[in-house]
PDB file of N, CA, C and O in Angstrom:
ATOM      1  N   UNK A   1       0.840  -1.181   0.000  1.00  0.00           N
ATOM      2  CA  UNK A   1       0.000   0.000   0.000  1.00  0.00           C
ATOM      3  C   UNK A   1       0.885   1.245   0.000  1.00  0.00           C
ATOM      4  O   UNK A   1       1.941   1.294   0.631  1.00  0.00           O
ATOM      5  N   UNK A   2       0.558   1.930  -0.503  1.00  0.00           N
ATOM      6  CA  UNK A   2       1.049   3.634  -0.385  1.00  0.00           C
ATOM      7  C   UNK A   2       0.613   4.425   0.705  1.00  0.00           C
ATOM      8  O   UNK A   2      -0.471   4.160   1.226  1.00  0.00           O
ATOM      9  N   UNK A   3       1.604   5.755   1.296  1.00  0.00           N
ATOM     10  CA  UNK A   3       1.437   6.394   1.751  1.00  0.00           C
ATOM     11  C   UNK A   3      -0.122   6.774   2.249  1.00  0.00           C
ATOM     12  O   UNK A   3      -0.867   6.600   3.213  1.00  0.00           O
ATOM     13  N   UNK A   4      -0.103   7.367   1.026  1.00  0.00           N
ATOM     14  CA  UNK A   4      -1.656   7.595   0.840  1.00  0.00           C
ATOM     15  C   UNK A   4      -2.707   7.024   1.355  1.00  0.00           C
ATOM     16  O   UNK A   4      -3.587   7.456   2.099  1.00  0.00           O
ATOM     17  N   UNK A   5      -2.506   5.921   0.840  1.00  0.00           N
ATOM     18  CA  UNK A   5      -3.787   4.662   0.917  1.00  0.00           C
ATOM     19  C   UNK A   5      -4.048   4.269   2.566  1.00  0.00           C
ATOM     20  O   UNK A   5      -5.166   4.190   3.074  1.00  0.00           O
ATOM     21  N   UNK A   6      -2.849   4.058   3.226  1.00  0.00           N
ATOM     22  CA  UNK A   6      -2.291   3.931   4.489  1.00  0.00           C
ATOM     23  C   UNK A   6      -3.113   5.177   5.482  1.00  0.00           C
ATOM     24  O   UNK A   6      -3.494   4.899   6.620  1.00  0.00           O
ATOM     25  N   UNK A   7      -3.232   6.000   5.120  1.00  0.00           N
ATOM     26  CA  UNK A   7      -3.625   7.298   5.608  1.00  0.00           C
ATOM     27  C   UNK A   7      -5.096   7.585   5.651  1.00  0.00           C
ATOM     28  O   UNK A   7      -5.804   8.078   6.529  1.00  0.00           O
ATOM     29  N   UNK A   8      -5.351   7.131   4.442  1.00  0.00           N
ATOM     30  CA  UNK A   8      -6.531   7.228   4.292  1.00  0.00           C
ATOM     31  C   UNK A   8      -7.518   6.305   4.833  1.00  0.00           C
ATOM     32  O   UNK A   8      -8.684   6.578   5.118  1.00  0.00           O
ATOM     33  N   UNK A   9      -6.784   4.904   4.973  1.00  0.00           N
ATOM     34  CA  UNK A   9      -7.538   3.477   5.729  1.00  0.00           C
ATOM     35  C   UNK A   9      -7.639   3.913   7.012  1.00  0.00           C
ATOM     36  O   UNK A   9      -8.585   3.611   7.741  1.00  0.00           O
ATOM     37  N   UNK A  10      -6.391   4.859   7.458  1.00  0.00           N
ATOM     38  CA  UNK A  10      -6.622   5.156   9.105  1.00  0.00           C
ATOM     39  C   UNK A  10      -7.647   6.039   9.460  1.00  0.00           C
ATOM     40  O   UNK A  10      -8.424   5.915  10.407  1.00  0.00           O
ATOM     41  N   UNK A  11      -7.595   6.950   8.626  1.00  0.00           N
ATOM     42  CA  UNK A  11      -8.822   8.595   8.957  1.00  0.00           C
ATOM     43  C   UNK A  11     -10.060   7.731   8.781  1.00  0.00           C
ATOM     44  O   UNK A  11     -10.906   7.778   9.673  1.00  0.00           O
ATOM     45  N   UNK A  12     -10.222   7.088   7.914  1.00  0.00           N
ATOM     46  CA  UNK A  12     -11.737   6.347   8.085  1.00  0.00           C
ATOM     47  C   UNK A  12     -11.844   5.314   8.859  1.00  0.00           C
ATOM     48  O   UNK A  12     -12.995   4.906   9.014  1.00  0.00           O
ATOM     49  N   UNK A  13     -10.759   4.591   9.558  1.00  0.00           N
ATOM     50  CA  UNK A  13     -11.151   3.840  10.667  1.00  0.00           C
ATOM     51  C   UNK A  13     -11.312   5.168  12.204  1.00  0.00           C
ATOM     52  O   UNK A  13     -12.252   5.049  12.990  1.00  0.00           O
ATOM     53  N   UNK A  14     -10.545   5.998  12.325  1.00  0.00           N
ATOM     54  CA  UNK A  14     -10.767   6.694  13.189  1.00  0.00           C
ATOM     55  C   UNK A  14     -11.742   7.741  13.226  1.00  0.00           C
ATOM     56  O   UNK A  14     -12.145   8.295  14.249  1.00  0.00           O
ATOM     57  N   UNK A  15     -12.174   8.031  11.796  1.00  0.00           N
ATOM     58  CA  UNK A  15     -13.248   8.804  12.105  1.00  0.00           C
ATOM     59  C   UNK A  15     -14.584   8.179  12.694  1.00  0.00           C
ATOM     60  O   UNK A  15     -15.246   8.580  13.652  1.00  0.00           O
ATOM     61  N   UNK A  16     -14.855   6.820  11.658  1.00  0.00           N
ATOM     62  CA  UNK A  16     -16.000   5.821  12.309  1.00  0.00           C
ATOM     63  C   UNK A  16     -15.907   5.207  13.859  1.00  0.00           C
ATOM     64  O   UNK A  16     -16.710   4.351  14.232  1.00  0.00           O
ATOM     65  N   UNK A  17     -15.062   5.621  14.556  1.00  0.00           N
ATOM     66  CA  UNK A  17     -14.436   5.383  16.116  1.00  0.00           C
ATOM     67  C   UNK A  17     -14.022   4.101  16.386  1.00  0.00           C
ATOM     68  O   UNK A  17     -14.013   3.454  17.433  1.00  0.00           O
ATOM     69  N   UNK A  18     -13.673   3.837  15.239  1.00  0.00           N
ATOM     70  CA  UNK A  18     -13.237   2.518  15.649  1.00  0.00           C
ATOM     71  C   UNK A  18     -11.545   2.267  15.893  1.00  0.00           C
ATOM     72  O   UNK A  18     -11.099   1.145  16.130  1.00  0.00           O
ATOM     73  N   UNK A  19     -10.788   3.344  15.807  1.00  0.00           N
ATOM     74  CA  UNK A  19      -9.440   3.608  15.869  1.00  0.00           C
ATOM     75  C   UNK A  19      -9.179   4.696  17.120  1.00  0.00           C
ATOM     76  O   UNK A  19      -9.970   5.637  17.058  1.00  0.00           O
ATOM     77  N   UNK A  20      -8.346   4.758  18.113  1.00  0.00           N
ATOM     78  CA  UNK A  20      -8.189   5.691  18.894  1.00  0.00           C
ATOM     79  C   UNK A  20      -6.963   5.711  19.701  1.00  0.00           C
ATOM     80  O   UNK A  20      -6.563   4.549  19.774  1.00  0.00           O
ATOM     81  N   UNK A  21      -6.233   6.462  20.301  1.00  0.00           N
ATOM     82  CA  UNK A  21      -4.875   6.333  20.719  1.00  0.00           C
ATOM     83  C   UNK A  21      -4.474   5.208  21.559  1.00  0.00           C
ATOM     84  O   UNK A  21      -3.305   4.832  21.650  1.00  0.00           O
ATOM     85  N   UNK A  22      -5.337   4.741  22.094  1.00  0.00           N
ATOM     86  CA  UNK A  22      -5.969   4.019  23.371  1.00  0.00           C
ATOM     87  C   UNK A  22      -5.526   2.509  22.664  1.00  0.00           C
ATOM     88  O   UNK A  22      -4.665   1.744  23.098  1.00  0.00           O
ATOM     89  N   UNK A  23      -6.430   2.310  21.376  1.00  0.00           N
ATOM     90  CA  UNK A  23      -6.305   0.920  20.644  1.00  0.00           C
ATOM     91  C   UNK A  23      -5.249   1.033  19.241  1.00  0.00           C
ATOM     92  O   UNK A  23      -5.275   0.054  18.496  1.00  0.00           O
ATOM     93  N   UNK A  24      -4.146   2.418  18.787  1.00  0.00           N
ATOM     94  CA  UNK A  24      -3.402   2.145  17.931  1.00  0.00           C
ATOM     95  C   UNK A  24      -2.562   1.384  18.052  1.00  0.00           C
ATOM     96  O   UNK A  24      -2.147   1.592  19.192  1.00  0.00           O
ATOM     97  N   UNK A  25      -1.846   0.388  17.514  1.00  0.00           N
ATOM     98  CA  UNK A  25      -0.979  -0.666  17.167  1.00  0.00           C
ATOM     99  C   UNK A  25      -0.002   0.291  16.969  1.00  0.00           C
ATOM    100  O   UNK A  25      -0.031   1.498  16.727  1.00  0.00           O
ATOM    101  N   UNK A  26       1.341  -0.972  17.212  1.00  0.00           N
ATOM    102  CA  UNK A  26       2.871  -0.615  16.900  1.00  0.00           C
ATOM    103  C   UNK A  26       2.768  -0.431  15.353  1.00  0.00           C
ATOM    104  O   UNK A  26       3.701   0.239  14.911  1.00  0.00           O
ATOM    105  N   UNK A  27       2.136  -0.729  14.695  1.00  0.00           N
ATOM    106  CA  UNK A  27       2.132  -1.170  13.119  1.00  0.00           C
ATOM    107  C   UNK A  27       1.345   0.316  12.634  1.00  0.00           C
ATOM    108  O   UNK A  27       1.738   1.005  11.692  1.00  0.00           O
ATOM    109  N   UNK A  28       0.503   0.539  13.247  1.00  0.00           N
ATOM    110  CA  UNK A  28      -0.483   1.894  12.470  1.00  0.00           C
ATOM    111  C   UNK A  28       0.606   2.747  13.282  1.00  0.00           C
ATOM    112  O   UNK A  28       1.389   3.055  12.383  1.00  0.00           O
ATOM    113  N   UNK A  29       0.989   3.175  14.196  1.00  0.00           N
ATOM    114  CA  UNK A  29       1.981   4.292  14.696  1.00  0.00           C
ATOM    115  C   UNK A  29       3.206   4.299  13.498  1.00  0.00           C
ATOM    116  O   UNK A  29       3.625   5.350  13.012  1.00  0.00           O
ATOM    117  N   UNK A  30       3.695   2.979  13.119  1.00  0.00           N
ATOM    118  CA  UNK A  30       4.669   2.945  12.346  1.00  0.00           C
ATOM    119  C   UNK A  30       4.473   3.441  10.538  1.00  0.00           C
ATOM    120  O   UNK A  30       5.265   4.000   9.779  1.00  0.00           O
ATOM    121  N   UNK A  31       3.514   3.100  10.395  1.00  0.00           N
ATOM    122  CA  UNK A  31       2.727   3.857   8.986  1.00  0.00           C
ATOM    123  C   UNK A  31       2.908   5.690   9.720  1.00  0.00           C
ATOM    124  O   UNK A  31       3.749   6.454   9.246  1.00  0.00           O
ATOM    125  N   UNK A  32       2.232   5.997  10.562  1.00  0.00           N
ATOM    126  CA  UNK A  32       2.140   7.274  10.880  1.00  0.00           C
ATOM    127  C   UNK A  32       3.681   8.142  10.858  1.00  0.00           C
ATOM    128  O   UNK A  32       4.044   9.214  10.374  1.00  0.00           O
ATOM    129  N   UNK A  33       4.481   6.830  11.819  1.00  0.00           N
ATOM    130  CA  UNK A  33       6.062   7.541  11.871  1.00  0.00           C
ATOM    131  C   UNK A  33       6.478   7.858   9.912  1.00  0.00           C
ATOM    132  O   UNK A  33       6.894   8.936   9.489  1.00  0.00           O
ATOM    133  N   UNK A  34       6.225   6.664   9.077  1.00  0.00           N
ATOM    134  CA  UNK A  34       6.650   6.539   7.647  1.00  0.00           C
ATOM    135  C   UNK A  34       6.219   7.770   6.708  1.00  0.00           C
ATOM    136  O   UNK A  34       6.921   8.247   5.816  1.00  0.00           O
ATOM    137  N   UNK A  35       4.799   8.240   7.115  1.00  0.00           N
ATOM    138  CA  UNK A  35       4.431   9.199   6.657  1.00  0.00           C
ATOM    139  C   UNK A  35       4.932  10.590   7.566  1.00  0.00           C
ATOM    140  O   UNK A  35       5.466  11.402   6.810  1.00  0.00           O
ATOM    141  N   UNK A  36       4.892  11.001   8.831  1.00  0.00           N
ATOM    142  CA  UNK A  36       6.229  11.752   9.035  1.00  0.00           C
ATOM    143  C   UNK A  36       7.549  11.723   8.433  1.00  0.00           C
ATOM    144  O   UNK A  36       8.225  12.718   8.171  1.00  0.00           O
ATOM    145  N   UNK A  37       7.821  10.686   8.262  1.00  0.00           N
ATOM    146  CA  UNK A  37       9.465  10.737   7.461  1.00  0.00           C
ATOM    147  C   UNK A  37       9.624  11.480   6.222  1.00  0.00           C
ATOM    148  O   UNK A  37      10.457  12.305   5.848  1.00  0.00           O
ATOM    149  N   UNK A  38       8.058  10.688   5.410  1.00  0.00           N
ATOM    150  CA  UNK A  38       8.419  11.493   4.212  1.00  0.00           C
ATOM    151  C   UNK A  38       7.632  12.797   3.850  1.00  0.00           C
ATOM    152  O   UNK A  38       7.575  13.211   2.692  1.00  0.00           O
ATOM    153  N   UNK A  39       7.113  13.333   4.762  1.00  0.00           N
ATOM    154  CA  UNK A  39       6.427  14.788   5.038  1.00  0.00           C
ATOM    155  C   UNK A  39       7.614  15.866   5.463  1.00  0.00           C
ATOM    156  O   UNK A  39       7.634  16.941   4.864  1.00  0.00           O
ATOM    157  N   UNK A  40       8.720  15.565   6.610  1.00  0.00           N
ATOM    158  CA  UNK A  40       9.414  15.983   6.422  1.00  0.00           C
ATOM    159  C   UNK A  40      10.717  15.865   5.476  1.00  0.00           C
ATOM    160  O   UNK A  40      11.411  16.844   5.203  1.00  0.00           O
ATOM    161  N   UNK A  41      10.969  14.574   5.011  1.00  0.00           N
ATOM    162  CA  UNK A  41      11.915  15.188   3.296  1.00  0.00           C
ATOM    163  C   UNK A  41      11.407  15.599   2.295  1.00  0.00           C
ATOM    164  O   UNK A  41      11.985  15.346   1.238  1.00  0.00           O
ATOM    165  N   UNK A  42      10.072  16.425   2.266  1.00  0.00           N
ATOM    166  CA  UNK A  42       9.342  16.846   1.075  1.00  0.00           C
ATOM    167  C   UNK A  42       9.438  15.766   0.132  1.00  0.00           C
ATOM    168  O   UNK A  42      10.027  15.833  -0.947  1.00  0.00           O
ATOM    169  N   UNK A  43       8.718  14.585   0.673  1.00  0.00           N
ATOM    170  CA  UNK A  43       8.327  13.924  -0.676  1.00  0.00           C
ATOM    171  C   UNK A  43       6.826  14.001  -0.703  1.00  0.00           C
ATOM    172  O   UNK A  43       6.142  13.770  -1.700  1.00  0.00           O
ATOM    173  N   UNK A  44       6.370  14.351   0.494  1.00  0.00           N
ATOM    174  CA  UNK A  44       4.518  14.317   0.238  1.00  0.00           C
ATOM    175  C   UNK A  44       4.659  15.710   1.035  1.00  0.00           C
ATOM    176  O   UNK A  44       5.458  16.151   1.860  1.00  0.00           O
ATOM    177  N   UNK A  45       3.260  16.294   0.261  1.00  0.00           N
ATOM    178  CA  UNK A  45       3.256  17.860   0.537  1.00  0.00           C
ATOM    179  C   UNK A  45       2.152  17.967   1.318  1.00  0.00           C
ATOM    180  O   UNK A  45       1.367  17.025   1.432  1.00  0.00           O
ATOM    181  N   UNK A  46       1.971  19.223   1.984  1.00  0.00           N
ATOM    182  CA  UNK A  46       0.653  19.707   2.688  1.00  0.00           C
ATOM    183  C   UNK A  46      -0.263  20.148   1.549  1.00  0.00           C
ATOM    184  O   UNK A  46      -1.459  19.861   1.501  1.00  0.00           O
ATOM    185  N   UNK A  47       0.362  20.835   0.679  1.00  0.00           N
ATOM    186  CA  UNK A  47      -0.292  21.910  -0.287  1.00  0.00           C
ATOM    187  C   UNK A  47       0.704  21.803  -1.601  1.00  0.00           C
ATOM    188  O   UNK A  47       1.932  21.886  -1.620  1.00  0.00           O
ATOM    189  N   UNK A  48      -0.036  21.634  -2.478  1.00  0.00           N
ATOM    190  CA  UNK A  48       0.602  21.839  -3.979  1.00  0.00           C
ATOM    191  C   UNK A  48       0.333  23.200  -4.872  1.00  0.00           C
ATOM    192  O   UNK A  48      -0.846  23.521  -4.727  1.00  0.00           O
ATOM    193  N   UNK A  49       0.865  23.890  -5.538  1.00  0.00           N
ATOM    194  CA  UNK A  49       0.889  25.110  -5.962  1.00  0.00           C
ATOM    195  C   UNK A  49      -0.017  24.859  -7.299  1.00  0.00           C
ATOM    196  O   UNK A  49       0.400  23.861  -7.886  1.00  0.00           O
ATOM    197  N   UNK A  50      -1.066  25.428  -7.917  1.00  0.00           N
ATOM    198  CA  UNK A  50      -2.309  24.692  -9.363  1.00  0.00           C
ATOM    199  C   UNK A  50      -2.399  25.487 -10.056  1.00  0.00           C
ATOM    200  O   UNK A  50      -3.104  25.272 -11.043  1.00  0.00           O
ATOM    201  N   UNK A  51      -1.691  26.922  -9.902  1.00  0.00           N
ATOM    202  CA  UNK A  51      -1.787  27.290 -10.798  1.00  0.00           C
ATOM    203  C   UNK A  51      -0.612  28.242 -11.021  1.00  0.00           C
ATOM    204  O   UNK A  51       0.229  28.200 -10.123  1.00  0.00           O
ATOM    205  N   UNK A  52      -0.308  29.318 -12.293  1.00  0.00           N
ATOM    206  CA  UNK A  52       1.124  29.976 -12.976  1.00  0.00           C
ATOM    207  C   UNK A  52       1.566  30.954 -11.635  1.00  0.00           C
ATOM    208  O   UNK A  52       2.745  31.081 -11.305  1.00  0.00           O
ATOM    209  N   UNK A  53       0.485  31.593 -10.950  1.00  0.00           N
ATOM    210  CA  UNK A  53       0.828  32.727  -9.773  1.00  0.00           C
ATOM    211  C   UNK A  53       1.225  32.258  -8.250  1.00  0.00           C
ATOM    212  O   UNK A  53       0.674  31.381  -7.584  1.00  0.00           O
ATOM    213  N   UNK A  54       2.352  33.102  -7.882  1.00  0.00           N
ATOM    214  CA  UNK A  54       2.470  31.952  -6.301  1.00  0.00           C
ATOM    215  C   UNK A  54       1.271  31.996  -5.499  1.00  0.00           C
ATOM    216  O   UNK A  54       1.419  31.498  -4.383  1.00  0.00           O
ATOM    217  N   UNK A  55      -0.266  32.610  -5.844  1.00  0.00           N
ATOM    218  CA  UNK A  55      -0.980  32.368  -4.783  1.00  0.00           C
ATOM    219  C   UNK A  55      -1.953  31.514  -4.844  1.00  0.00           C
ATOM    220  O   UNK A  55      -3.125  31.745  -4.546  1.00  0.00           O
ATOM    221  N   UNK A  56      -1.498  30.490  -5.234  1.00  0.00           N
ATOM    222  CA  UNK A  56      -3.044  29.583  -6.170  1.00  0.00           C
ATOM    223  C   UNK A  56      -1.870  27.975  -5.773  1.00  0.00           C
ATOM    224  O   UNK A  56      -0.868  27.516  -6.321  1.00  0.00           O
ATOM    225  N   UNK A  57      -2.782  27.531  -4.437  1.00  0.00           N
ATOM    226  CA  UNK A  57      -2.278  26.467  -4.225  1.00  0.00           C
ATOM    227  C   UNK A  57      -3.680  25.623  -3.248  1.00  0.00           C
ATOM    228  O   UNK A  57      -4.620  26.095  -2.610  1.00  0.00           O
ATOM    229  N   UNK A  58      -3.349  24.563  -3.457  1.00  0.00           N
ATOM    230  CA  UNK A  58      -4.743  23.562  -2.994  1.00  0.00           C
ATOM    231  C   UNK A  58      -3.660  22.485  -2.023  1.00  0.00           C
ATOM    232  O   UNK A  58      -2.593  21.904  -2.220  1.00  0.00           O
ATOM    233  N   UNK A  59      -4.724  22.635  -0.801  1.00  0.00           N
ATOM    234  CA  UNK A  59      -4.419  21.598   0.266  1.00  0.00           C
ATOM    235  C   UNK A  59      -4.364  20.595  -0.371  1.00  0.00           C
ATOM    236  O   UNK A  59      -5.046  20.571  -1.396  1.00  0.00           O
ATOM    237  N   UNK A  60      -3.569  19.427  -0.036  1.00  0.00           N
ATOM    238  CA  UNK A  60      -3.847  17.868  -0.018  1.00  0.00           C
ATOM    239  C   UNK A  60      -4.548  17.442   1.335  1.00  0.00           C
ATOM    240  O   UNK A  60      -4.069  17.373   2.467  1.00  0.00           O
ATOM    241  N   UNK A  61      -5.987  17.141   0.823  1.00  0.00           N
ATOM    242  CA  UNK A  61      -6.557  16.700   2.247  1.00  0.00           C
ATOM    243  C   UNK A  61      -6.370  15.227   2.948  1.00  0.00           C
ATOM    244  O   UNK A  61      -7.069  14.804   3.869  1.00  0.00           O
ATOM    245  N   UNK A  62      -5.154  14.452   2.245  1.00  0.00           N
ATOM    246  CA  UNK A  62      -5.093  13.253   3.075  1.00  0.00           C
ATOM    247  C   UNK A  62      -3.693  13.498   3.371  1.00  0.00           C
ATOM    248  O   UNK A  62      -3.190  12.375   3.416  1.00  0.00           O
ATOM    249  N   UNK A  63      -2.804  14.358   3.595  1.00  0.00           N
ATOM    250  CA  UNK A  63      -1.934  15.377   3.981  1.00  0.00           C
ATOM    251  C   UNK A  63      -2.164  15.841   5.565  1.00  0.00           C
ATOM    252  O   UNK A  63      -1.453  15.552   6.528  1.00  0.00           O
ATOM    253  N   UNK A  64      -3.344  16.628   5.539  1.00  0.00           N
ATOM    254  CA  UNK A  64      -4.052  17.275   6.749  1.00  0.00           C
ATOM    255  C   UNK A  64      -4.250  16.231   7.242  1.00  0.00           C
ATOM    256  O   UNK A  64      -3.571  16.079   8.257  1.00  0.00           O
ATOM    257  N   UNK A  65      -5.211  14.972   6.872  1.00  0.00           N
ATOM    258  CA  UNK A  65      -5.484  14.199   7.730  1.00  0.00           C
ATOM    259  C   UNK A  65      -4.513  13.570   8.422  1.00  0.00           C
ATOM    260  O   UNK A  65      -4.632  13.556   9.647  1.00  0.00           O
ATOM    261  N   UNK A  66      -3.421  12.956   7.842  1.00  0.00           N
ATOM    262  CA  UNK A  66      -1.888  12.514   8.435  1.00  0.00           C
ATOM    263  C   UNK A  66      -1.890  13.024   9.708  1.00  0.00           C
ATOM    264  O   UNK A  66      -2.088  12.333  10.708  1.00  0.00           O
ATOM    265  N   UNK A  67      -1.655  14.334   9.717  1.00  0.00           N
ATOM    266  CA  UNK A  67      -1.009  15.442  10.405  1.00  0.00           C
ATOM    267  C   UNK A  67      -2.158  15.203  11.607  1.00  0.00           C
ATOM    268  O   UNK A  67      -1.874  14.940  12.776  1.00  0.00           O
ATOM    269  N   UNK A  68      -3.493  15.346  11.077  1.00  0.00           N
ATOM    270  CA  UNK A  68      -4.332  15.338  12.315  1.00  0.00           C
ATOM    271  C   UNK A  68      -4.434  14.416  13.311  1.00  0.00           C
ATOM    272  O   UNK A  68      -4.751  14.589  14.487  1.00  0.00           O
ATOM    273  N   UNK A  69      -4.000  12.956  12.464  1.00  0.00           N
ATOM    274  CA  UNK A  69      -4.037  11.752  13.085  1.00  0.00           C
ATOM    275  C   UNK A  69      -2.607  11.379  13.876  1.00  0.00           C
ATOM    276  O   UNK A  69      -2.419  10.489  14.705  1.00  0.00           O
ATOM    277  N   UNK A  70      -2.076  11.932  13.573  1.00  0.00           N
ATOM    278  CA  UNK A  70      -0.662  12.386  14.373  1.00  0.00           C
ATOM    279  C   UNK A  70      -1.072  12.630  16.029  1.00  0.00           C
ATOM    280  O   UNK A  70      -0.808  11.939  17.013  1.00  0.00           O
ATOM    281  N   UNK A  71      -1.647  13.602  15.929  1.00  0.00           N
ATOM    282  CA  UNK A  71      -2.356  14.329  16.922  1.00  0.00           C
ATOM    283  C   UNK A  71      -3.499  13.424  17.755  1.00  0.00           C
ATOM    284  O   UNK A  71      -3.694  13.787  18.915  1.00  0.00           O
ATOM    285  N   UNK A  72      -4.132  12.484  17.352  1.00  0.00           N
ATOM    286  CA  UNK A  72      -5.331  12.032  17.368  1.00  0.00           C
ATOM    287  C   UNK A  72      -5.003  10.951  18.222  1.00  0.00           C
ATOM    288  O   UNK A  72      -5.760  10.606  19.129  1.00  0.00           O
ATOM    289  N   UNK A  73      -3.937  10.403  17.990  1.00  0.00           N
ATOM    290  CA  UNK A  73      -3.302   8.972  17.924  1.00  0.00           C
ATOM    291  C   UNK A  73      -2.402   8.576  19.055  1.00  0.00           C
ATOM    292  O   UNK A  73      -2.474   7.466  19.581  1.00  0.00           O
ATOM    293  N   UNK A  74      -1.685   9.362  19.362  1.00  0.00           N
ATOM    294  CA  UNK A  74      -0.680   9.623  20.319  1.00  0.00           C
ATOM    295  C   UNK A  74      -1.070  10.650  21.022  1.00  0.00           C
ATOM    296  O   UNK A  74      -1.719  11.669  20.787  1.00  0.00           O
ATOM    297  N   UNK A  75      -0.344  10.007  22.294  1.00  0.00           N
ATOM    298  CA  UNK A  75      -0.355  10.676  23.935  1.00  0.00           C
ATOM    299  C   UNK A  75       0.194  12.009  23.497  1.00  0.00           C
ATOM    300  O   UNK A  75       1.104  12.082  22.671  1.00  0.00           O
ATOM    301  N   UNK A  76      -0.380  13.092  24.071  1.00  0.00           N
ATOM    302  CA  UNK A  76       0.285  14.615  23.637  1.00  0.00           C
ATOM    303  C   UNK A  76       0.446  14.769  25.013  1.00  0.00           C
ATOM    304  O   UNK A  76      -0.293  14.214  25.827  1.00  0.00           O
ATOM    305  N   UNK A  77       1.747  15.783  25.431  1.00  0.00           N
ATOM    306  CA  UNK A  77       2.782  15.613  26.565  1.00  0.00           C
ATOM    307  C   UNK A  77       2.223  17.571  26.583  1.00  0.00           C
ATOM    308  O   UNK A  77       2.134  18.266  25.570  1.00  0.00           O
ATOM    309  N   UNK A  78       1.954  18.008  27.934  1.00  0.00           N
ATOM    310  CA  UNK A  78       2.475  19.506  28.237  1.00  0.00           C
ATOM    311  C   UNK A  78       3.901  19.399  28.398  1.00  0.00           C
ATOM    312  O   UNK A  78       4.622  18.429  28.633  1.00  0.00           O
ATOM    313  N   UNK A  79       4.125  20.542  28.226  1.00  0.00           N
ATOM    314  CA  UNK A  79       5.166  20.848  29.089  1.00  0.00           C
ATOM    315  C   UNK A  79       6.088  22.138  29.243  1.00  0.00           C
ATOM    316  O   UNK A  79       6.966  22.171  30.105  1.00  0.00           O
TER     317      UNK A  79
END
């Protein structure tokens, strides 16, 4: 499976509640870490640029979702 696909199987298991930080696997954290990896070496983008002017660019919304499920998924620490 791809990035993508990976991402996208998760946002729809977690949106339908059937996914939650509580019940993520070493295996779905590890898709999540894979897609961090390649979010930060710019191989998958937040936003792609669509048109000739720099202000004409469109979210990737299974991008956002990554990012959200990041958040969603894992224990978030104050501090």
């Amino acid at each position: 499976m791809s990035l993508e696909s990976d991402v996208r199987e998760l946002w729809q298991r977690y949106d339908d509640g059937d996914l939650d930080a509580e019940s993520a696997t070493v295996d779905e954290l590890d898709q999540l870490d894979a897609f961090l990896d390649a979010l930060e070496a710019g191989e998958v983008r937040a936003a792609e640029k669509t048109g000739p002017d720099v202000t004409s660019w469109e979210a990737n919304e299974w991008v956002k979702r990554g990012i959200l499920l990041n958040f969603g998924l894992r224990e978030t620490l104050t501090v």
